[in-house]
C-alpha positions as a printed Julia matrix, in Angstrom:
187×3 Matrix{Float64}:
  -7.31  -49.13   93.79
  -7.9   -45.7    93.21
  -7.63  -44.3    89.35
  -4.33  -42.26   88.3
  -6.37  -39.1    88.35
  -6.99  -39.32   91.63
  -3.77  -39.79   92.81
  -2.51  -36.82   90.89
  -5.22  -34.88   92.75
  -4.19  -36.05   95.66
  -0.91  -34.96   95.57
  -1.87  -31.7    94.54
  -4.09  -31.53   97.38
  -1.47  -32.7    99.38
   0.73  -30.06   98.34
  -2.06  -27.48   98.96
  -2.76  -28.32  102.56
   1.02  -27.97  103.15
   0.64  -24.58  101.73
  -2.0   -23.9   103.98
   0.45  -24.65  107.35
   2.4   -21.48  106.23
  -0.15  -19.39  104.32
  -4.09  -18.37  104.27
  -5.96  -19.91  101.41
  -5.94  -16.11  100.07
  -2.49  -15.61   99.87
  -1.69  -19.12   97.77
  -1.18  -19.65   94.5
  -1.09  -21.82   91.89
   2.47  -21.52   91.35
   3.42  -21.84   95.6
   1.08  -25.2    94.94
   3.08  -26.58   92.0
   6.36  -25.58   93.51
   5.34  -27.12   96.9
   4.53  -30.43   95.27
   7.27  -30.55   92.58
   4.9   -30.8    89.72
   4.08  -28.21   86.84
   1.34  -25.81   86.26
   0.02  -27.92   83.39
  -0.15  -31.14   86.04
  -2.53  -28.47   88.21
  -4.77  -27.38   85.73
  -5.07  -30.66   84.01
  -6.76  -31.54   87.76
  -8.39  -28.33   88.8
  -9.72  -24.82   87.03
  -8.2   -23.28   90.07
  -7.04  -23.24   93.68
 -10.81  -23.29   94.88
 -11.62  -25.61   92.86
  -9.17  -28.26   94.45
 -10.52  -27.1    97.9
 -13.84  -28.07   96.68
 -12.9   -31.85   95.74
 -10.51  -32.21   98.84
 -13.43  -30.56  101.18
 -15.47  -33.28   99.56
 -13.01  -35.95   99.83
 -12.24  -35.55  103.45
 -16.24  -34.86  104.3
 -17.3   -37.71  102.59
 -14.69  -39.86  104.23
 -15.71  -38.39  107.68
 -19.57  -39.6   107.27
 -17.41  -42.79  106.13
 -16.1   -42.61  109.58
 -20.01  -41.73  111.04
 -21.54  -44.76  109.73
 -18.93  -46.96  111.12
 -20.87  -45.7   114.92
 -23.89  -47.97  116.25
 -25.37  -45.39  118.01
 -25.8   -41.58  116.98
 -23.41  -40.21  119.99
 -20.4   -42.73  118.91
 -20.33  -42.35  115.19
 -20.7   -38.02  116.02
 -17.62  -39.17  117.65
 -16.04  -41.39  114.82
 -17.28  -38.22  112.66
 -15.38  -35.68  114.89
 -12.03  -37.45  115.74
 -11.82  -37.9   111.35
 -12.0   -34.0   111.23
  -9.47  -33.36  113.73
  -6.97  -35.38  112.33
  -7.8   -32.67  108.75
  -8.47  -29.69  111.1
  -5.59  -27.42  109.43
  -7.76  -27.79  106.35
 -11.27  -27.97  107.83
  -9.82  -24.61  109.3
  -8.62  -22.94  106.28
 -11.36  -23.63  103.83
 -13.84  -22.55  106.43
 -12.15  -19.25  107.3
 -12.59  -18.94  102.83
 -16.05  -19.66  103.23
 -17.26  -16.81  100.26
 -16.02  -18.88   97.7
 -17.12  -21.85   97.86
 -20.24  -21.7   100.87
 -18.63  -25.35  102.62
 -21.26  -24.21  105.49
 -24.12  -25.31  102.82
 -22.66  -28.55  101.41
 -21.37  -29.28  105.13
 -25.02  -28.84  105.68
 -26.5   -30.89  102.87
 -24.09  -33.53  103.41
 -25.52  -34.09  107.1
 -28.66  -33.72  106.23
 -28.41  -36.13  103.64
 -26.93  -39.0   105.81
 -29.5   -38.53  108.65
 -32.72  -39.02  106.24
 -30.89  -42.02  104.75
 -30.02  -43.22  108.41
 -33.32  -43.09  108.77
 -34.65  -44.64  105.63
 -32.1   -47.51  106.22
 -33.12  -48.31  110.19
 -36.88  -47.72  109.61
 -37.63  -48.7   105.32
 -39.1   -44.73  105.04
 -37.83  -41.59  104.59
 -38.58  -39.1   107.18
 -42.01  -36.82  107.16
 -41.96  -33.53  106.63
 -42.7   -32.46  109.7
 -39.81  -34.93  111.01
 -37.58  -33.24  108.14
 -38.22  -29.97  109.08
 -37.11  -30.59  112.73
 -34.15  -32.69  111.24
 -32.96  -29.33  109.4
 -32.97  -26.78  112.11
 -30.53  -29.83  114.08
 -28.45  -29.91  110.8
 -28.17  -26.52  110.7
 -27.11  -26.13  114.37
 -24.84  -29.1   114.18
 -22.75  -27.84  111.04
 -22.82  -24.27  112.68
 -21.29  -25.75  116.01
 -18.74  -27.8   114.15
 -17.55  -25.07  112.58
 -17.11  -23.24  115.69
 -15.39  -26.11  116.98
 -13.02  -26.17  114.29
 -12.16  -22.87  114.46
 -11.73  -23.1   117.83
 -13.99  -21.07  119.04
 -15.01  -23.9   121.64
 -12.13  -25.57  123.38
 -14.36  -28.99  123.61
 -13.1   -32.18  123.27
 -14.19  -34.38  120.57
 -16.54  -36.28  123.54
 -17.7   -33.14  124.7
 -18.77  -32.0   121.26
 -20.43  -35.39  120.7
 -21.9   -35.28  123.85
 -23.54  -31.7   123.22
 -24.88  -32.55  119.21
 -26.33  -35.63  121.43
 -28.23  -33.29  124.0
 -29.18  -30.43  121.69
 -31.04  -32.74  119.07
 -34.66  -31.87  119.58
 -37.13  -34.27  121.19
 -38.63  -35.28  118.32
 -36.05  -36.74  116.4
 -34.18  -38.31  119.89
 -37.48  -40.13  120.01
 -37.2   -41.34  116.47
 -33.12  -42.79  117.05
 -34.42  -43.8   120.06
 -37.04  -46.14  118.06
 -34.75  -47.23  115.37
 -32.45  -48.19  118.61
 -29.62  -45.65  117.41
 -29.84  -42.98  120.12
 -27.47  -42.94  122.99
């Protein structure tokens, strides 16, 4: 059951994402938030210093609930698509904090997150943590990946959430293919 706390923030996030459907994450404030969710200033702040950070936890929230989603996949190409289909369902936010990306950098944590999940993928299937060399390779495919997404989400690409899978599946570098392939994970 989750704590009181985190039900309050939840609302307010709640609240905020509906503010986001009629507003960028520029023009919002504290008091459009509050008045959105019927709840006071003090209720806000007693949550979050501000409006970015409550895009931070949600971002967080909603991330860490799509790798959630990842690790649910057998193989790499199905739990991209787990991953993907999670983040669709939040695009409108995905969207909006991304377009506000000089506040809080959600490219970099995006990044870190992935990165993250992949060496302990890998740690998990094979009992070690990736070389360097490996991890190095493992990056630039991170970077691309979170980089792609975001284009995705944007909409810059009208892919499916297959077709998106199916492309993070093709671009990963020979290397690290070779690797899932080992720890029978690749697709």
């Amino acid at each position: 059951m989750e704590k009181t706390n985190d039900i309050t923030k939840l609302k307010v996030a709640y609240a905020m994402r509906e503010c986001m459907e009629k507003a960028t994450v520029e023009d919002i404030t504290v008091r459009k938030i509050c008045e959105q969710g019927n709840f006071s200033r003090q209720t806000f702040y007693r949550c979050f210093s501000d409006k970015y950070d409550l895009i931070n936890w949600y971002f967080d929230r909603i991330l860490n609930e799509s790798f959630k989603q990842m690790g649910k996949g057998t193989t790499i190409r199905e739990s991209l698509v787990l991953k993907f289909r999670y983040i669709q369902q939040e695009q409108l936010f995905f969207r909006a904090a991304f377009s506000y990306d000089d506040q809080n950098n959600l490219t970099d944590h995006d990044f870190e997150m992935i990165f993250d999940f992949y060496k302990n993928l890998i740690h998990e299937k094979s009992g070690a943590y990736p070389n360097q060399e490996m991890q190095d390779i493992l990056e630039m495919y991170c970077h691309s990946s979170v980089y792609m997404t975001v284009k995705w989400i944007m909409k810059e690409h009208a892919r499916s959430v297959e077709e998106l899978a199916d492309l993070m599946v093709e671009a990963m570098p020979y290397p690290l293919s070779q690797l899932f392939k080992k720890l029978n994970i690749f697709d």
